[in-house]
C-alpha positions in Angstrom: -8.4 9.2 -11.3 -12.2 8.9 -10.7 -13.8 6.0 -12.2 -17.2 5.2 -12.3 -18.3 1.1 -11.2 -18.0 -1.0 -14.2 -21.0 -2.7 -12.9 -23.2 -0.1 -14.0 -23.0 -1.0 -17.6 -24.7 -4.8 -16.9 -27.5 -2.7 -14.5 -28.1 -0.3 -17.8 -28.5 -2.9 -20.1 -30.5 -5.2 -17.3 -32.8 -2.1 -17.0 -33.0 -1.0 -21.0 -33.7 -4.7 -21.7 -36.6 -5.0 -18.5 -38.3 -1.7 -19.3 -38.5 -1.1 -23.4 -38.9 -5.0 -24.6 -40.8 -7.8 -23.5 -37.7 -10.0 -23.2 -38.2 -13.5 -21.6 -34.5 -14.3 -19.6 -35.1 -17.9 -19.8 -35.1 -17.6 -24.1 -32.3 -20.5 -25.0 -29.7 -18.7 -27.1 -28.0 -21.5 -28.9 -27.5 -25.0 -28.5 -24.8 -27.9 -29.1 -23.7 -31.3 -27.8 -20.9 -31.7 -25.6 -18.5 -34.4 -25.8 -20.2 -36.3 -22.5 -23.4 -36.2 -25.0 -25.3 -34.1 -23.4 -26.9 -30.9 -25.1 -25.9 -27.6 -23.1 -28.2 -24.7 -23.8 -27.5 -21.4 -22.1 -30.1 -19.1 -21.5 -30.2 -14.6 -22.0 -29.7 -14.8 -18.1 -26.7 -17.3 -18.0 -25.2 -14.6 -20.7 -26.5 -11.7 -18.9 -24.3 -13.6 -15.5 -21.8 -14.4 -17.6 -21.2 -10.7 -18.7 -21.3 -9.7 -14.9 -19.1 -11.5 -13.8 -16.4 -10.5 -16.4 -17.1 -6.9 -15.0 -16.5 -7.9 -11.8 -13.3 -9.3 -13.1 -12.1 -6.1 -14.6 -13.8 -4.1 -11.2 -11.4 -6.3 -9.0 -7.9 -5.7 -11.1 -8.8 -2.1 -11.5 -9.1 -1.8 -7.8 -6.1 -3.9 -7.0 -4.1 -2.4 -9.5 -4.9 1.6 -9.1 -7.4 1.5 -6.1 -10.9 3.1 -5.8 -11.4 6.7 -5.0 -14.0 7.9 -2.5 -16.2 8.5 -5.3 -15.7 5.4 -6.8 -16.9 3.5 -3.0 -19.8 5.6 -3.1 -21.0 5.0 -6.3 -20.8 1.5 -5.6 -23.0 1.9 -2.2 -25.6 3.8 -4.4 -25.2 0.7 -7.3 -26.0 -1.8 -4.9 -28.8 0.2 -2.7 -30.6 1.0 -6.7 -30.2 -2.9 -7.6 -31.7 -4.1 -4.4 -34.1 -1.7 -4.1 -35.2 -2.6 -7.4 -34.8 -6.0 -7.1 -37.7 -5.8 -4.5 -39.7 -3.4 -5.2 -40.0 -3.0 -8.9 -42.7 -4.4 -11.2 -41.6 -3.3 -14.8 -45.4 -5.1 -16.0 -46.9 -2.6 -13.5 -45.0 0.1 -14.8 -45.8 -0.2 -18.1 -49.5 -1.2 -17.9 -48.5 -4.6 -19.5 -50.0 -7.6 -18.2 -48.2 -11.0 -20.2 -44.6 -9.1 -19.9 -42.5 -11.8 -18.1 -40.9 -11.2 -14.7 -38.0 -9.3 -15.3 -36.7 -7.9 -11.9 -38.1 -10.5 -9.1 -36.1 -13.4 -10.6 -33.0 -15.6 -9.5 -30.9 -13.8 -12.5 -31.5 -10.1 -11.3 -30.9 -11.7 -7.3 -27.7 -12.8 -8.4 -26.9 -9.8 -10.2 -27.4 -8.0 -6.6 -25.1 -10.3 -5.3 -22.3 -9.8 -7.5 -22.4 -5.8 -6.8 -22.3 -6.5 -3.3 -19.3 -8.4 -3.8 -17.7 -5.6 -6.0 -18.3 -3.3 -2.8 -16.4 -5.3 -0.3 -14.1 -6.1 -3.1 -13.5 -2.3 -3.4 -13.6 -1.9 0.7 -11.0 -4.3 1.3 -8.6 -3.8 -1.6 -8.8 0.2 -0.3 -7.8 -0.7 3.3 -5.1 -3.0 2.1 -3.3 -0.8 0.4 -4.0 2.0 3.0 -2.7 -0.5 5.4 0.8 -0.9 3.5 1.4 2.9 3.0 0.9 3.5 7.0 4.1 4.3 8.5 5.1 3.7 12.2 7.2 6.3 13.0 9.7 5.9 15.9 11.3 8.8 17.9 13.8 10.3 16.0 17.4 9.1 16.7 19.8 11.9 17.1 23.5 10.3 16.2 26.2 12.9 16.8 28.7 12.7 14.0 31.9 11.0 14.7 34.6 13.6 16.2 37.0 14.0 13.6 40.5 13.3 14.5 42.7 16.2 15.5 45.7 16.0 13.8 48.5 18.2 15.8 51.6 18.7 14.0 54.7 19.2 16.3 57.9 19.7 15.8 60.6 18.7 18.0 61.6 21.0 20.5 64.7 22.5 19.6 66.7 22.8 23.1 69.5 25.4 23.1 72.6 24.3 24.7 72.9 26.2 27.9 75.3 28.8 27.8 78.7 27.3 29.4 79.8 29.2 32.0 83.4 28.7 33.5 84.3 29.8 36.7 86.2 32.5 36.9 89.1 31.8 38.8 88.5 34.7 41.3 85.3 33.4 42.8 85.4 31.1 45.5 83.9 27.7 45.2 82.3 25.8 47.7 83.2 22.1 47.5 82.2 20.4 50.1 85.5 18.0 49.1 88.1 17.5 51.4 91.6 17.0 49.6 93.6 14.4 51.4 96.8 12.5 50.8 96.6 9.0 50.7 99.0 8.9 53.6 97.2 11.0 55.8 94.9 9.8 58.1 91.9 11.7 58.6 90.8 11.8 61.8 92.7 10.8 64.1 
């Protein structure tokens, strides 16, 4: 999703307010008493702070939240270059061949506005590596793991031994004993 810097919607109205109206920053808005007794009066340029700020608010969760695309980083670089440069450099009174216009850009409100982009560009930087940072991956040598030999499973069946053949001798062949028939009364050997 590309986004544009929510900042830039403070800088427009900053700029449309500067260039087409003689606007004074320092104009009280409203006033009331506190509880302490003391009368609080904020000015156009506390409002115009006030706004920024809750822009930077919503800048910060939208880059926490979804993260900035390259686009969105360089838009910022440009928002914070334009500001400054402006800040410095531009005289709307000159501009507009108006001498008794008050100072609009050269003031502490428009300085502090520069700040607050600045901080929506490291903002922006830092959330970006963070979450680069989690979705790096350290990849280790591949582990080869041989499966597990599966059992062999013989199936025997008991031998199944014939009973040799019985062979009786035949009384015609002659057998070899080496025993020696003797009476009990005999003596062998004499």
């Amino acid at each position: 999703m590309i986004g544009f810097p929510l900042l830039i919607i403070p800088f427009a109205i900053y700029n449309m307010i500067a260039f087409l109206t003689p606007f004074d920053w320092n104009a009280k808005l409203y006033s009331f008493r506190l509880p302490s007794g003391l009368v609080f009066e904020p000015t156009a340029s506390d409002a115009f702070i006030l706004f920024s700020l809750l822009m930077l608010m919503f800048e910060v969760i939208k880059s926490t939240k979804h993260g900035k695309s390259l686009i969105e980083h360089f838009l910022a670089l440009l928002l914070v270059c334009g500001a400054a440069a402006e800040f410095a450099m531009v005289n709307p009174a000159q501009l507009m061949n108006q001498q008794n216009v008050p100072q609009q850009m050269g003031n502490s409100t428009f300085a502090l506005f520069v700040v607050i982009c600045v901080v929506d560009l490291f903002v922006g930087f830092s959330a970006g590596l963070r979450r680069a940072r989690r979705k790096v991956v350290v990849e280790e040598a591949p582990v080869v793991v041989a499966p597990a030999p599966t059992p062999v499973v013989v199936r025997t069946e008991p031998a199944r031994v014939e009973p040799a053949p019985r062979v009786e001798p035949s009384p015609f062949t002659p057998t070899s004993e080496p025993v020696v028939k003797a009476d009990p009364v005999q003596k062998i050997g004499s």
